[in-house]
C-alpha positions as CSV (number, residue, x, y, z in Angstrom):
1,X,0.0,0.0,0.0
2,X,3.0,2.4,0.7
3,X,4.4,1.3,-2.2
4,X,1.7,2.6,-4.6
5,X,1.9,6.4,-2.8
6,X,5.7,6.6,-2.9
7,X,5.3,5.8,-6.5
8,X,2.3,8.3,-7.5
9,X,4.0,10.8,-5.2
10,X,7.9,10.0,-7.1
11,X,9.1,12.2,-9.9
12,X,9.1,11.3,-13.1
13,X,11.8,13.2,-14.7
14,X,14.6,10.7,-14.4
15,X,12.3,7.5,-16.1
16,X,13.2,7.0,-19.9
17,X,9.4,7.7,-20.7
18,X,10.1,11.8,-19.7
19,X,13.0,11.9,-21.3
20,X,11.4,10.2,-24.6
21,X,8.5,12.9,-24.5
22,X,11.7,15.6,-24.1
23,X,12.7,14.2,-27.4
24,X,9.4,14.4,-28.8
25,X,8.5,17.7,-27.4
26,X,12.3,18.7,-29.0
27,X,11.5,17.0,-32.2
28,X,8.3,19.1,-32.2
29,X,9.8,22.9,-31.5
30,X,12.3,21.8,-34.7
31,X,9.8,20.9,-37.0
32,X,8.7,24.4,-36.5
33,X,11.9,26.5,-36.5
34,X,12.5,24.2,-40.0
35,X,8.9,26.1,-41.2
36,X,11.2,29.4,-41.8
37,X,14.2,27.8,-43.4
38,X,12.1,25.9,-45.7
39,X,10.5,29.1,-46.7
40,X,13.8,30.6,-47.4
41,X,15.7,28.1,-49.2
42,X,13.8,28.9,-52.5
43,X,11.7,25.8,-52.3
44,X,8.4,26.6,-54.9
45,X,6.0,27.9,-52.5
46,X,3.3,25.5,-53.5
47,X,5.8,22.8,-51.8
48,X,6.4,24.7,-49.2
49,X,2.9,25.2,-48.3
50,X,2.4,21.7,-48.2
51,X,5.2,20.7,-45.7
52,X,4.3,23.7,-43.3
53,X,0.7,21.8,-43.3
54,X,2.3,18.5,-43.0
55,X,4.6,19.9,-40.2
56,X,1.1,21.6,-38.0
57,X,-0.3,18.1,-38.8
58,X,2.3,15.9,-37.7
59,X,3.3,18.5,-34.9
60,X,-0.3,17.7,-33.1
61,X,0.1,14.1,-33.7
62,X,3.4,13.8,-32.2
63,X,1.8,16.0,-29.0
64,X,-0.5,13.3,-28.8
65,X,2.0,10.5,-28.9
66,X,4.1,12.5,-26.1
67,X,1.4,12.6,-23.8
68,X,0.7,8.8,-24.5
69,X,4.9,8.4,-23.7
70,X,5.0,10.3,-20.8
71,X,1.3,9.2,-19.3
72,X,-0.4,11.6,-17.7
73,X,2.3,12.5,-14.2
74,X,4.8,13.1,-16.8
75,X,3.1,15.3,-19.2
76,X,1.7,16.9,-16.3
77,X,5.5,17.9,-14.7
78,X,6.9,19.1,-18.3
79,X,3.7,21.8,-18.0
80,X,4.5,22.6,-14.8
81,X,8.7,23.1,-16.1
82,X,7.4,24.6,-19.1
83,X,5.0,26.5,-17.6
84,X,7.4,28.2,-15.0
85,X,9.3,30.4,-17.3
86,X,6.4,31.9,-18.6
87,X,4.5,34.8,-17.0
88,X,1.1,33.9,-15.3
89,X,-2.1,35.7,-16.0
90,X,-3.6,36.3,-12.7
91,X,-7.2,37.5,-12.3
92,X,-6.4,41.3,-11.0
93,X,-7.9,44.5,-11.9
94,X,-5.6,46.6,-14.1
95,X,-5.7,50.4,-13.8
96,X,-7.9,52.7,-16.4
97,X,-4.0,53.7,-17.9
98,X,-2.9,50.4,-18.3
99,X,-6.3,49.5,-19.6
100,X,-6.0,51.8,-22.1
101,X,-2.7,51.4,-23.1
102,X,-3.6,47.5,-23.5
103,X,-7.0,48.1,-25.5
104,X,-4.6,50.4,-28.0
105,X,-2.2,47.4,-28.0
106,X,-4.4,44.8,-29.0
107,X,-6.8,46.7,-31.6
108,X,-4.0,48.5,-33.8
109,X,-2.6,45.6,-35.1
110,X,-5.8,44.2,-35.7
111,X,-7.4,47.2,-37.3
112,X,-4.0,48.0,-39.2
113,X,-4.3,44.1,-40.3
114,X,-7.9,44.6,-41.8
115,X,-7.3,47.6,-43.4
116,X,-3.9,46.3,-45.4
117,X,-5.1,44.2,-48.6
118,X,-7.3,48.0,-49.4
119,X,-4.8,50.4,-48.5
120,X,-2.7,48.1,-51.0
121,X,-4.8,47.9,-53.9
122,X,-5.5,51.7,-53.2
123,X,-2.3,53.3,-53.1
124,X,0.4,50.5,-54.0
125,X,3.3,52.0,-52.8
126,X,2.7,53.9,-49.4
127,X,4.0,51.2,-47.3
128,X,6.9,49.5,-47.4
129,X,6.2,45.4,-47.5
130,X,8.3,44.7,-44.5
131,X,8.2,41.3,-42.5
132,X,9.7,43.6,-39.2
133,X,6.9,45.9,-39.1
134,X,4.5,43.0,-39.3
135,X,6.5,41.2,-36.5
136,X,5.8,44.2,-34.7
137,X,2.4,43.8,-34.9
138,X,2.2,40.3,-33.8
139,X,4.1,40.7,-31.3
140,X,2.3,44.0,-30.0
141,X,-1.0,42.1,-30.3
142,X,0.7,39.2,-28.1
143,X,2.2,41.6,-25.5
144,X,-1.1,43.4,-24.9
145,X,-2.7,39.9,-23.8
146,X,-0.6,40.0,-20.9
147,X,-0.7,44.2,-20.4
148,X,-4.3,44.0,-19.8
149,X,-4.0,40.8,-17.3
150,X,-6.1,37.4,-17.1
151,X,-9.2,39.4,-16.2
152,X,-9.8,40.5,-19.9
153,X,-9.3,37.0,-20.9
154,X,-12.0,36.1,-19.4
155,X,-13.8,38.4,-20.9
156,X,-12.7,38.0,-24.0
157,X,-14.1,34.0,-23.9
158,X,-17.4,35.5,-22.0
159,X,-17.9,37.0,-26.1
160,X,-18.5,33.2,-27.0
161,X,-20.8,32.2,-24.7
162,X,-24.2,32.3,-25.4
163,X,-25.5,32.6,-21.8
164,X,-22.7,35.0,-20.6
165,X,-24.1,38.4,-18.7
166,X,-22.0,40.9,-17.3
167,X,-21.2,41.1,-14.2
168,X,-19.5,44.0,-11.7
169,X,-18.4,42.9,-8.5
170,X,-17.7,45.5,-5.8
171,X,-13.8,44.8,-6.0
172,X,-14.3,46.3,-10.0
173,X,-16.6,49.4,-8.4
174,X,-14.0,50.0,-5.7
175,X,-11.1,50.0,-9.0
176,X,-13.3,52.6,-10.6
């Protein structure tokens, strides 16, 4: 009986199943960082199309063969490693600035990316056709996820839901 609780309660990063989901999880941040290369090594783009599909494909079926590897404790513990170095979104009330500042964040690169294809066939050469700038964009949209907190998340899900209603709790009237 004390056997089976040392065992449930024993890491799992030294058996050869975590290290083999290491390998697979490895195999499956390569496959992506080979989606770039592949794009410039003047492949046709028709072919390179097809192996970036290939590579989401077989990226999601590899996932699902390292979770069957590493069983449910294991895949469970690379989460947790994982999900250390990476910044939590807590549930907290962000001031009006910061609100602001987040709500510009997230719907310029949006509105800028819905407006591109017109302002193109409009005037064809008022902006330069730069990767960076789009970079920029993305990466602005991705950094204002985490300026405006876990809160707007939430929110942000509550748009999908059918039955969602608004809601103000006194800790939001208090923030007001």
């Amino acid at each position: 009986m004390s056997t089976n609780i040392e065992m449930e309660n024993a890491p799992v990063s030294g058996g050869w199943r975590f290290k083999c989901g290491i390998a697979l999880f490895a195999l499956m941040l390569l496959l992506v960082v080979a989606i770039p290369v592949l794009a410039m090594s003047g492949m046709p783009p028709a072919r390179v199309a097809a192996l970036t599909g290939a590579i989401f494909v077989g990226n999601k079926i590899i996932l699902v063969v390292m979770i069957a590897v590493m069983g449910k404790a294991g895949f469970q513990e690379l989460k947790r490693t994982v999900g250390g170095y990476l910044p939590s979104l807590k549930d907290e009330i962000v001031s009006p600035a910061r609100h602001a500042i987040g709500l510009v964040m997230f719907c310029l690169p949006l509105v800028s990316a819905l407006f591109e294809p017109y302002i193109d066939n409009i005037w064809p050469d008022l902006r330069p056709n730069r990767w960076e700038f789009q970079l920029i964009g993305d990466l602005m949209l991705i950094a204002s996820i985490f300026v405006l907190g876990g809160n707007f998340w939430g929110k942000v899900r509550a748009v999908f839901i059918r039955t969602a209603r608004p809601v103000s709790t006194a800790k939001d009237m208090q923030a007001s």
